[in-house]
C-alpha positions, 0 to 999 in steps of 0.5 A: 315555611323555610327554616333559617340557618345562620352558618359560616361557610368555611366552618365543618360543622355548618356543612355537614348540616347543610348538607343533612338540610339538603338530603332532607329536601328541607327549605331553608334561608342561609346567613353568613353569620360573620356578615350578618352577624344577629342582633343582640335582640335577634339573639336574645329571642333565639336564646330564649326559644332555644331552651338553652343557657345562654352560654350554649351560643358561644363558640368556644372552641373559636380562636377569639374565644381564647383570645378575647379570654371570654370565659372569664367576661362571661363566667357572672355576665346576665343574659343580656350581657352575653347577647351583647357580646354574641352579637359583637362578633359572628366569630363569637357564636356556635353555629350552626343556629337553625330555627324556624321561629320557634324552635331553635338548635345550636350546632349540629348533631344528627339525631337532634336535626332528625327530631327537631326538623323532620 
């Protein structure tokens, strides 16, 4: 089954890992995550299969994290709530997310793809 892997193109990060996907002649569909930004809900079930706290998904080295001063928005915000803002903006989301339903990774470190996908 092809993996799903939500990036934005113009990002570094994104391509080291398509390119990792691609040495790995591994499947995978791409989104453009600022075109077809996930859901709320779509986010919501990334979160809870990724393990991770929620807060892991924001990018927050993005310039519309400082801009829209969302450390402090999200700093008591529930799960739900952050989904929410997730979801506002692809610009707002840590990528690349890859998952192939149920499992999840967030960014791109080598060695977490190799366990994860190989």
């Amino acid at each position: 089954m092809a993996l799903t892997f939500y990036w934005y193109p113009n990002c570094g990060t994104c391509k080291k890992a398509k390119k990792w996907l691609e040495d790995n002649q591994i499947e995978y569909r791409a989104i453009h995550i600022v075109e077809e930004t996930p859901t709320k809900e779509e986010l919501l079930n990334l979160i809870e299969k990724s393990e991770l706290p929620a807060k892991k998904f924001f990018n927050t080295s993005g310039k519309k994290y400082r801009e829209l001063n969302i450390k402090e928005k999200i700093k008591d915000a529930s799960k739900e709530e952050m989904a929410e803002i997730l979801s506002s903006d692809g610009m707002l989301i840590k990528r690349p997310i890859v998952t192939d339903g149920n499992k999840v990774t967030v960014g791109f470190k080598e060695d977490i793809f190799t366990e994860k996908w190989l």
